[in-house]
N, C-alpha and C positions, 0 to 999 in steps of 0.2 A: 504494500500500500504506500504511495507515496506520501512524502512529508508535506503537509500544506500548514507550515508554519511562517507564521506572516513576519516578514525581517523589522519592520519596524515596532511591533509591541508584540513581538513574541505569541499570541495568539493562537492557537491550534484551531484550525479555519475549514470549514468541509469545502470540497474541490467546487462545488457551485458558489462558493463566498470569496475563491481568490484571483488574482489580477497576478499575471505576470507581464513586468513592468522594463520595460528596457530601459538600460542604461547609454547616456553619451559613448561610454566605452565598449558596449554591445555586450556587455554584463546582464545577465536579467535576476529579479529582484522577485520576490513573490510575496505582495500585500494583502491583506482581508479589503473587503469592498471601504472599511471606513476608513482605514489608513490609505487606501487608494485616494477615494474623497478629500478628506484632508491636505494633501499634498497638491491632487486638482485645483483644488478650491486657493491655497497660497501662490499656485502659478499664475492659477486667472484672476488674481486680487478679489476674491470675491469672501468680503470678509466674515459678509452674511452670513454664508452658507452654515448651515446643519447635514448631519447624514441621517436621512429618515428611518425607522427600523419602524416595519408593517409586520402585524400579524397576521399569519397564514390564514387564507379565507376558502370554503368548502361549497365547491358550483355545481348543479346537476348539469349535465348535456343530453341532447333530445330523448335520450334511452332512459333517460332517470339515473344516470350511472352518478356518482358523485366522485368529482375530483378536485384534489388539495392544492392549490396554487399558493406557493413561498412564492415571495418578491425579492430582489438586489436592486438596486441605484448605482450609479456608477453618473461619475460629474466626468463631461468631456469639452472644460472650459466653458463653452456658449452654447452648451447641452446638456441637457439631466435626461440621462436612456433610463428607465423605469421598465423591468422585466419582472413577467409572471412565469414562473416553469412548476411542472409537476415530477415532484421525484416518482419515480417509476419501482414498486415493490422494494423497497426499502435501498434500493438502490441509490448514491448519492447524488449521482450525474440525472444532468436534466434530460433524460430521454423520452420523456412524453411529449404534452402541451408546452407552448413557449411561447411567447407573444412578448412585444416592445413595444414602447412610445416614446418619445424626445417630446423635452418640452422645456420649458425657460429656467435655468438653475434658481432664480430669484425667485421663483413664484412659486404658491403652495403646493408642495408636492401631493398633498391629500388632496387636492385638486385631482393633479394628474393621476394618482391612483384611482380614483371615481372613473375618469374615464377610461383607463387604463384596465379596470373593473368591465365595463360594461361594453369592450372590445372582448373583452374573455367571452361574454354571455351571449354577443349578436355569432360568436365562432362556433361556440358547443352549442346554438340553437339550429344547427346547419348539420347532417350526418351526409358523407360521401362515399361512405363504404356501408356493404350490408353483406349479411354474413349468410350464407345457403348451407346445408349440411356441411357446416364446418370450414366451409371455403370463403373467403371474401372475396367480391363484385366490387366494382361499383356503381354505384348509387342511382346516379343520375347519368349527365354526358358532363359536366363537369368534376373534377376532382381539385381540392387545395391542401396543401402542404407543405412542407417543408423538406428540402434536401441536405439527407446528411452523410457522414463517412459511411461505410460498412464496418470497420475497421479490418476488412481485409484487404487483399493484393497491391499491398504500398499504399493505402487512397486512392487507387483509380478505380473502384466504382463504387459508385452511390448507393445509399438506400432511402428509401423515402419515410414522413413521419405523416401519416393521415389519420385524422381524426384521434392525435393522442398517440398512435399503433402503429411501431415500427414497421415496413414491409422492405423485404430485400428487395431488388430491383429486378430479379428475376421475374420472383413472384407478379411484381407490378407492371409487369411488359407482360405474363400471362393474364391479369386483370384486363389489359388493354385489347390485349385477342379477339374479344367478344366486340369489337369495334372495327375489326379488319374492314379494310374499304374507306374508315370514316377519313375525313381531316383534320386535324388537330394545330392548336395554337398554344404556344406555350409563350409564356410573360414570368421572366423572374422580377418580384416585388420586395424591396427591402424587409427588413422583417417589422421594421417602425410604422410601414404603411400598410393599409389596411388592406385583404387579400381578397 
């Protein structure tokens, strides 16, 4: 298990709370999201600044299924990114749901979490997968998600994250099967903007 102890206060930090931090010298440093803040916040003179800590909030998605979204902040000088991720079975890394929003460092951040709130609920009020004896479709003729490693053959292929539910990319190019003939348009969207 890797050490995620944060250099500036010593902290023992789970791998979704730390920032690894380059150095001038190409050193890198590994902070907790607040010591990250902190040190943002005295580059961009922004003397205001607080590091918000939210309480983990409990969302049903169109199934009724209910899932656990923990929040991080992270100040990127003339931006406050505001993430929701769900740990996935006790797992520490964000492998589920994940959504972002940027918004002004100076302004209430309970603000931005409201909206940032209520971007989670117009997501999980959408299903693009459905499940047949065992198998996943999908849904509709649209699908949204997320691309992410596999973590196999060095990073060169993907796997995708839909509705919450990893699928390899195998799998997801046999989901598409049932489409043979169709045409498709693919749009990559930051993860800040709305998908």
């Amino acid at each position: 298990m890797p050490d995620n102890t944060c250099v500036r206060c010593g902290a023992v930090t789970p791998p979704h709370d730390v920032v690894s931090v380059a150095s001038a010298d190409g050193a890198f440093r590994l902070l907790c999201s607040r010591c990250f803040n902190v040190e943002m916040a005295h580059r961009a003179k922004i003397h205001t600044f607080e590091h918000p800590e939210f309480t983990p909030v409990r969302l049903a998605d169109a199934d009724g299924v209910v899932h656990e979204f923990h929040f991080r902040s992270l100040l990127f000088g003339d931006q406050l990114s505001l993430e929701a991720f769900e740990l996935v079975s006790g797992n520490e890394d964000c492998a589920g749901f994940r959504f972002q929003l940027l918004g002004d460092p100076r302004s209430d951040p309970f603000e931005l979490l409201g909206d940032l709130v209520q971007k989670v609920k117009r997501a999980l009020a959408v299903r693009h997968l459905v499940e047949h004896a065992g198998k996943l479709d999908v849904a509709g003729t649209m699908v949204r998600g997320r691309i992410e490693w596999d973590g196999n053959d060095n990073g060169r292929m993907p796997c995708v994250v839909i509705d919450g539910r990893r699928v390899d990319w195998t799998d997801f190019g046999a989901m598409l099967m049932a489409f043979e003939g169709w045409q498709f348009r693919v749009e990559l969207v930051d993860p800040s903007d709305e998908a």
